[in-house]
KEBALUM-711676 format. One record per residue (C-alpha): x, y, z; residue in one letter. Coordinates in steps of 0.25 Angstrom, whole numbers, plus 2048, in hexadecimal, padded with zeros to 3 digits. Example, Ala and Ser with C-alpha at 12.3 -4.5 7.8 and 13.67 -1.06 7.14 Angstrom:
KEBALUM-711676
8317EE81Fa/8377FC81Ds/
***
This chain:
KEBALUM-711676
AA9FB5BD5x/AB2FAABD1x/AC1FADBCDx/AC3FAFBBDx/AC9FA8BB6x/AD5FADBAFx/AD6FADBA1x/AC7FADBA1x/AC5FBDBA4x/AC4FC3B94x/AB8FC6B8Cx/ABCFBBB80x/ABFFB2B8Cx/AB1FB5B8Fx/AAAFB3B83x/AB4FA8B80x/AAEFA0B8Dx/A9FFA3B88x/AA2F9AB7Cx/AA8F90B82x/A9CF90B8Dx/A91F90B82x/A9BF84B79x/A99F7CB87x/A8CF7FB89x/A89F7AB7Ax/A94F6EB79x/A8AF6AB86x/A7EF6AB7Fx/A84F65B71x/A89F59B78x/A7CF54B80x/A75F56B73x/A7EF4FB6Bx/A7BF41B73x/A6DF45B6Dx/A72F43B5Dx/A6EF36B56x/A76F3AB49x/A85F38B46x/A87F32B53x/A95F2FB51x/A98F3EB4Dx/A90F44B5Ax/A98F3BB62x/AA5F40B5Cx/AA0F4FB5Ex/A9BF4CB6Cx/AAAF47B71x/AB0F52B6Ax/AA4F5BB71x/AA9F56B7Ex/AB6F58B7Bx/AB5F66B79x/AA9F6AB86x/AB5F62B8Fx/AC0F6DB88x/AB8F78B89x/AB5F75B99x/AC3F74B9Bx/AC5F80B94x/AB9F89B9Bx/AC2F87BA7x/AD1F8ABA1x/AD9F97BA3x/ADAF9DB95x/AE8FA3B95x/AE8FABB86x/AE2FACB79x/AD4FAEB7Ex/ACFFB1B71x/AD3FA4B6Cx/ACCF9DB77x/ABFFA5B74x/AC0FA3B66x/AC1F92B69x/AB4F95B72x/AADF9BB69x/AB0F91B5Dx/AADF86B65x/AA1F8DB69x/A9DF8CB5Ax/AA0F7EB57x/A97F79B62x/A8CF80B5Ex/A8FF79B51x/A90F6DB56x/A82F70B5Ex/A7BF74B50x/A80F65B4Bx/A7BF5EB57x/A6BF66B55x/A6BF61B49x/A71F54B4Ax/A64F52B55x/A59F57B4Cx/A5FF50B40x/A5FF5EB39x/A6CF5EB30x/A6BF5EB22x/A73F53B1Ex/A7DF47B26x/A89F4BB1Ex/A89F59B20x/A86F57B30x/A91F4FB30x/A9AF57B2Ax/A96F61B36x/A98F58B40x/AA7F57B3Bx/AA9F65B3Cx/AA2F68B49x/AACF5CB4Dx/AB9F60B48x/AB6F6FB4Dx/AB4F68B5Dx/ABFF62B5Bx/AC7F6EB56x/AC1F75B63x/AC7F6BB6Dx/AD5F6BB67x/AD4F7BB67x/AD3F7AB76x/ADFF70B78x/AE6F7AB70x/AE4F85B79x/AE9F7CB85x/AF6F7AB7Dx/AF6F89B79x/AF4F8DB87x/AE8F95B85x/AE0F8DB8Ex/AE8F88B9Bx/AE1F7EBA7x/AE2F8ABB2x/AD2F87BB5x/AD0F79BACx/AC5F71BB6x/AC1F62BB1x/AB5F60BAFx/AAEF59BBCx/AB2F49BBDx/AA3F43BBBx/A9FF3DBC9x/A9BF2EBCFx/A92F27BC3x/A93F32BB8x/A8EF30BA9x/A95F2AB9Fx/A94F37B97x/A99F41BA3x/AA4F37BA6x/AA8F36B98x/AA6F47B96x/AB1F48BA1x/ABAF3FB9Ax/AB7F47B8Ex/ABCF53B97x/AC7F4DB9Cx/ACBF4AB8Dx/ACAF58B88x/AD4F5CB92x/ADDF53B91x/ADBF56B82x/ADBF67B84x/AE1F69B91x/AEEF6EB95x/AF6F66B9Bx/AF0F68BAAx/AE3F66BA6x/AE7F59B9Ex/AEEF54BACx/AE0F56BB2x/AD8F4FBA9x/AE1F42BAAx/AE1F43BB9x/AD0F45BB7x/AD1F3ABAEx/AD8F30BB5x/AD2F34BC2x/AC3F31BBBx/AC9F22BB6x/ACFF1FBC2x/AC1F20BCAx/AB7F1BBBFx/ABBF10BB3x/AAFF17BADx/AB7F22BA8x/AC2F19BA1x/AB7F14B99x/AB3F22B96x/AC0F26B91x/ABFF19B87x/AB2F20B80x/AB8F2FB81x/AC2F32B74x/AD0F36B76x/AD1F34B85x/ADAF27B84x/AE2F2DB79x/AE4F3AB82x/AE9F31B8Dx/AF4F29B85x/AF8F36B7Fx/AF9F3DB8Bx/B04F31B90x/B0CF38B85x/B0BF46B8Cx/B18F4EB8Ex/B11F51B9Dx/B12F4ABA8x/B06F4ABAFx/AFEF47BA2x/B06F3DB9Ex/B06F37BAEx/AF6F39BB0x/AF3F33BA0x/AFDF26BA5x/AF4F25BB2x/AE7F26BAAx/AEBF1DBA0x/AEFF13BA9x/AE2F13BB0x/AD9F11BA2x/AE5F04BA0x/ADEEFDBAAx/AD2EFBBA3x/AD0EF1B98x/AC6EF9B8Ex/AD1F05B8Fx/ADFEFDB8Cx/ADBEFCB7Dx/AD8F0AB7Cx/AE6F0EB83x/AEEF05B79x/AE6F0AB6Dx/AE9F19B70x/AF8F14B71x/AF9F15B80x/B06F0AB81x/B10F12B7Ax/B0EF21B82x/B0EF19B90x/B1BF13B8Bx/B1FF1EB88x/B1CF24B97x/B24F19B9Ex/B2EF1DB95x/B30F2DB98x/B22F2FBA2x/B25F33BAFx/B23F26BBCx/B13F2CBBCx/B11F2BBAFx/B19F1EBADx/B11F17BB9x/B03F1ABB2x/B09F16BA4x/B10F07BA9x/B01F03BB2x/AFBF07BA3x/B04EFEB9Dx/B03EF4BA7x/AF4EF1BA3x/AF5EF3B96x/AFEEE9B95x/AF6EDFB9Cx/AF2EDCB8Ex/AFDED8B88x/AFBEDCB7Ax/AFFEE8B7Ex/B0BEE2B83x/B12EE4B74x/B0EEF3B73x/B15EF6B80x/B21EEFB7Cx/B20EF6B6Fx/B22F04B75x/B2DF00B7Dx/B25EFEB89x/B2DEF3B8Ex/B39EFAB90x/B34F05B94x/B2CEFCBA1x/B3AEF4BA3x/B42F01BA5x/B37F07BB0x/B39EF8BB6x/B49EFBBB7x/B46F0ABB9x/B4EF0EBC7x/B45F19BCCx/B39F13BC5x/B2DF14BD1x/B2AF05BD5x/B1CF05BD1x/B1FF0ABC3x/B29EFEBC1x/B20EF4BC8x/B15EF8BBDx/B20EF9BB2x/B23EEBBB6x/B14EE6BB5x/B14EEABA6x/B1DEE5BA4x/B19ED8BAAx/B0DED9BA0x/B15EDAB95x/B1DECCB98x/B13EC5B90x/B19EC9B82x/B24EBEB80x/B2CECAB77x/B29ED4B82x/B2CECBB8Ex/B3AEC7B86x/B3CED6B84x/B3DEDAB93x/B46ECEB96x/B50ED5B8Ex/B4EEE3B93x/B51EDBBA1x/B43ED9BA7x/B48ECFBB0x/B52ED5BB8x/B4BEE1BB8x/B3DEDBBBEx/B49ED2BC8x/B4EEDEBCDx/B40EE4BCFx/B3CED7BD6x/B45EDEBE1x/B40EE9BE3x/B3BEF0BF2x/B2BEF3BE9x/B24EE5BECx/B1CEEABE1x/B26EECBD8x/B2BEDCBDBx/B1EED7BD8x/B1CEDDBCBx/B2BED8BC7x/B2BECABCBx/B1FEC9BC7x/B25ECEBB9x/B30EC5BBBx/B27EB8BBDx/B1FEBABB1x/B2BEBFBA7x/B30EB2BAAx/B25EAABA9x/B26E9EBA0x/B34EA2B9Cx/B40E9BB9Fx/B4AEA3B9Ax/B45EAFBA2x/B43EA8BAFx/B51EA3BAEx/B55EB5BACx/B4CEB6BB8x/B53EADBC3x/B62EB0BBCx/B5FEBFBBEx/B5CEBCBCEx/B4CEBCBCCx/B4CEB0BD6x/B54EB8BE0x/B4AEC3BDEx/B3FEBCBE0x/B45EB4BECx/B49EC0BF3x/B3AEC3BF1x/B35EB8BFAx/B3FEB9C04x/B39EB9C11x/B44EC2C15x/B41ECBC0Cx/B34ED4C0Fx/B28ED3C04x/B1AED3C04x/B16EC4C02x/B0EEC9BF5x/B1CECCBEDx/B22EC0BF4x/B16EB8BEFx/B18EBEBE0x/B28EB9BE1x/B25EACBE5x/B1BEAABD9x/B27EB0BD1x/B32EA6BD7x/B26E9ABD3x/B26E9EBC4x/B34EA2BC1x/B3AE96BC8x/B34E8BBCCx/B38E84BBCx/B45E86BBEx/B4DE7CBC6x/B58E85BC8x/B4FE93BCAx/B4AE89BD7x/B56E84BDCx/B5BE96BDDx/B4EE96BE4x/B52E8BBEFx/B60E8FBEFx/B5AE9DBF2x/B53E98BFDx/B44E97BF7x/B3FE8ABFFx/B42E93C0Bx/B3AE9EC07x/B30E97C03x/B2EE8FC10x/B2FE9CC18x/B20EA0C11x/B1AE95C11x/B1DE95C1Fx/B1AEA5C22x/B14EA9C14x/B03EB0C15x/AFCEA6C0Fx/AFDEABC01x/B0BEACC01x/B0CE9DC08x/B03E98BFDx/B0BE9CBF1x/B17E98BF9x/B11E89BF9x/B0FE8BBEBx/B1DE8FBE7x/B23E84BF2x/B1AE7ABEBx/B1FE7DBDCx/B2EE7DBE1x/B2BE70BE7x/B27E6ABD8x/B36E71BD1x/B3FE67BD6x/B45E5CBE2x/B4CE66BE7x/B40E71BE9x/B39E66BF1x/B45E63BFAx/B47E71BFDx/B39E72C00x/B39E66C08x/B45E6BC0Fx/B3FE78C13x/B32E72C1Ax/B2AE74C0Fx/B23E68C11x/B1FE6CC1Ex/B17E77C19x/B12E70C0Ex/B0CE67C18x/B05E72C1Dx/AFDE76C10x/AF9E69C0Fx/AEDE6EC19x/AEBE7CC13x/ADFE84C10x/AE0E84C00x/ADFE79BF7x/AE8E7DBEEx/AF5E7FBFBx/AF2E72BFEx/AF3E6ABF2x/AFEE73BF0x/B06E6EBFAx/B02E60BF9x/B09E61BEAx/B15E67BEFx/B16E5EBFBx/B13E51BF2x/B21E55BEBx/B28E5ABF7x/B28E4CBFDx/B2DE46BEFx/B3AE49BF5x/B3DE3FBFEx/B45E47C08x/B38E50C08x/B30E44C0Cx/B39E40C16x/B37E4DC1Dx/B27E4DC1Bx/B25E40C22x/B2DE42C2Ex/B21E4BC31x/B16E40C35x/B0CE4BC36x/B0DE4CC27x/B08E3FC22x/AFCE3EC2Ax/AF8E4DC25x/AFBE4AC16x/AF1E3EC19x/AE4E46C21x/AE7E51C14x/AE5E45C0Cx/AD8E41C13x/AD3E50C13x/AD4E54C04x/AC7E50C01x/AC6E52BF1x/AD4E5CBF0x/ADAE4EBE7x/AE4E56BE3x/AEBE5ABF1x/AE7E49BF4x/AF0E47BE8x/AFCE4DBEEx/AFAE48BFBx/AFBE3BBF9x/B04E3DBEFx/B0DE42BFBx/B09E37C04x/B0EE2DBF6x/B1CE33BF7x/B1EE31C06x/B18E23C06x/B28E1FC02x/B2AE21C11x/B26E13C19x/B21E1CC27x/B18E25C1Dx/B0FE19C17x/B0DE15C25x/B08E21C2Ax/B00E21C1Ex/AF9E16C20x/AF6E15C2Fx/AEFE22C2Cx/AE2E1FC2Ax/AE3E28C1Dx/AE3E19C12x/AD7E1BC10x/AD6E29C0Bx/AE3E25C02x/ADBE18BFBx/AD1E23BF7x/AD9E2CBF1x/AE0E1EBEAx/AD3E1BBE6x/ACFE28BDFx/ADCE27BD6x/AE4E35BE1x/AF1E35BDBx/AFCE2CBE2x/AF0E26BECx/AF1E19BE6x/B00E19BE6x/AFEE1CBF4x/AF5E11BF9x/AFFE07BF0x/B0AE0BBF8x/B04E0AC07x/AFCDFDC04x/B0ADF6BFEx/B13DEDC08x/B11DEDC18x/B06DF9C16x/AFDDF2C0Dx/AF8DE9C1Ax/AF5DF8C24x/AEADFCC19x/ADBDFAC1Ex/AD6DFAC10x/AE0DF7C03x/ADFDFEBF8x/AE0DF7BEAx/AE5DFCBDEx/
***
């Protein structure tokens, strides 16, 4: 014999559990016939949900402890017992066409469905009242691998009614089931769009003066944001103002699941506007600036804020409130991902905008950023790789941004990777040496200076396209600079490689282009156009003069004038 379940020992108990027994049984039947019904369809769906509703309440409550007022219980059981028989009455004669007239059926269809759902609301009352408590509630079992549409969406039927009727353990349940059942299968977070009421339970629950409900409801939430087809249905039951609302009061769980809701909500930014109306920009810019704020909370508060820049009115807004030296100071912080997420902020809140820039480098952003890239300093090349993109945007237009960069020691750094870098680190680093190279004379003596040239040189053979003609562009203005091209010929290796390069960019016209563009600009040197012609390389240059390559006439005109013009086997004329 199994033990007894208290609360469940009296003779109206008894009879009280034989009514809801046979009301099961029947509610069954009644819901497998209705599938069957032909005639007001729309009504039989109605009463089908609300039929659902009320099987998932009464499983629960088959297995609660009844605490008091037995006879009230018996007396629900036995009325619902009533009304489902009813309703079973309705659904016969809705199969064999038997009623006497439309008007009246439907008229009886709206009782039946106004008594069902008087009988669900009666047993979330005797939660609140106490009458029933969750001692023995049980979930109904989680359909397995492959289930049907209907047993999937019966168990979020179930789900619903207790979060609906349940106290307050049996509603923490439910959301865990819940989220639990989404996580593992994006199936289920379709079912909840075709199931009533569950996305409105969700977002009032973020409202709920318990935590746990409120933290798990936050979790769930957060889950169904990431889908496309569920955002709509979060905005239009309200969801922005009651997450908001959560950052503002809700404890570091909850905030975490409201701010990743928030974050990709706001990925579209018409919802920007709706957030900011609630106060939801300030409330994200005090988590950011909070002391004892958990690092991945504020990384994520940050990144909504990121996706929020996009409103000129909103972006403005956070300037005020001191975005900047708040995103600054967390550009310093120990949590690599927590830099990411703020110089990241901090490149793109200053995107395009001068004034804002300037607030950025006068509030020490360069500093910030250079400390970043300090080899001394020790960070992964990922955030080092995101800081150098940020130095690249926010200061290569100013001419005094760059000239804090030099004076800080930047060409050196920047030689340091190019030199020691992985390969993706030292690829960027050529990007960003090769923008610096167009701001200004000074960049490209500096460069030169450093040794960049050297190193550029050493691109010039490498793997990718794309490095190569990189750094025969930024090599073509490096040796602009006289001094720079006093250096680079000193080298004789240098001038024979530009020259096989030359020969072996079969069809890469572009990187051709910039060779001899460089070869142009050292041709003011007397030694260089003799090495140029006694290399057996004239040819190869007449070609690229007769198919119009950039400077490659130029070229020819200059080494065929004066006392060269006689060394040429075959003159070319213009």
């Amino acid at each position: 014999m199994g033990e007894e379940k208290p609360g469940h020992s009296s003779p109206e108990t008894s009879r009280g559990m034989s009514s809801l027994r046979r009301a099961l049984e029947i509610i069954s039947s009644l819901i497998t016939l209705s599938y069957s019904i032909k005639v007001f369809a729309a009504k039989w769906q109605l009463l089908r949900s609300k039929l659902e509703e009320l099987n998932a309440g009464l499983i629960a409550t088959e297995n609660c402890q009844f605490s008091s007022a037995n006879s009230e219980l018996s007396g629900l059981f036995s009325a619902i017992l009533v009304t489902v028989n009813e309703c079973y009455d309705l659904a016969r004669r809705c199969v064999d066409l038997s009623y006497s007239g439309k008007l009246l059926m439907q008229s009886d269809l709206n009782v039946i469905l106004t008594k069902l759902d008087r009988h669900v609301k009666d047993i979330s009352d005797m939660y609140t009242a106490g009458i029933l408590t969750h001692g023995y509630a049980l979930v109904v079992s989680k359909p397995g691998v492959g289930a049907c549409r209907d047993d999937m969406r019966f168990y979020i039927r179930d789900l619903l009614t207790r979060m609906k009727v349940g106290d307050a353990g049996m509603k923490r349940q439910a959301l865990v089931n819940l989220y639990d059942v989404v996580v593992e299968d994006e199936k289920y977070v379709k079912v909840i769009l075709e199931v009533d009421d569950v996305v409105n339970v969700l977002v009032n629950f973020l409202d709920s003066p318990e935590t746990e409900i409120q933290e798990a409801s936050a979790k769930v939430v957060s889950v169904i944001a990431g889908y496309d087809s569920c955002k709509g249905f979060l905005i239009g039951a309200g969801v922005i103002a009651p997450l908001i609302r959560v950052l503002e009061c809700g404890s570091e769980l909850g905030k975490e699941g409201a701010v990743r809701c928030l974050k990709k909500v706001t990925e579209n930014s018409e919802n920007a506007w709706s957030v900011s109306a609630h106060g939801g920009v300030t409330a994200l810019l005090n988590i950011c600036a909070g002391v004892h704020c958990d690092g991945e909370l504020v990384g994520l508060a940050c990144g909504v804020l990121r996706n929020l820049i996009g409103v000129e009115e909103i972006k403005r807004f956070m300037v005020e409130e001191g975005a900047i030296s708040m995103s600054i100071k967390l550009s310093r912080s120990k949590d690599e991902a927590l830099q990411a997420i703020s110089i990241e902020f901090l490149q793109r809140i200053a995107f395009g905008d001068e004034l804002i820039r300037g607030m950025v480098i006068r509030d020490g952003g360069i500093r910030a950023l250079l400390r970043v890239v300090d080899p001394k300093w020790s960070y992964c090349s990922k955030i080092r790789e995101i800081a150098l993109r940020a130095i690249e945007s926010l200061c290569f237009s100013s001419t005094s941004a760059v000239n804090i960069l030099m004076n800080y020691g930047f060409v050196d750094q920047l030689m340091y990777y190019i030199r020691n870098g992985e390969v993706s680190l030292q690829e960027l680093t050529l990007k960003v040496a090769f923008r610096l190279c167009g701001t200004s004379e000074a960049a490209k003596k500096a460069l030169g200076d450093a040794g960049f040239m050297t190193e550029l040189v050493k691109f010039l053979d490498a793997k990718s396209f794309e490095v190569r003609e990189m750094a025969a562009e930024a090599l073509s203005g490096m040796v602009s600079v006289p001094k720079n091209r006093k250096r680079f010929v000193q080298d004789d290796r240098n001038i024979g490689l530009l020259l096989q390069l030359l020969d072996s960019e079969d069809g890469n016209s572009g990187i051709k282009r910039f060779l001899v563009s460089i070869l142009m600009s050292l041709t003011s040197c007397s030694s260089v156009k003799k090495k140029i012609v006694n290399s057996g390389y004239l040819k190869n240059i007449e070609k690229l003069a007769q198919a119009e390559v950039s400077d490659a006439k130029r070229l020819v005109r200059k080494l065929s004038t004066n006392r060269f013009r006689r060394m040429f086997t075959g003159l070319w004329h213009s």
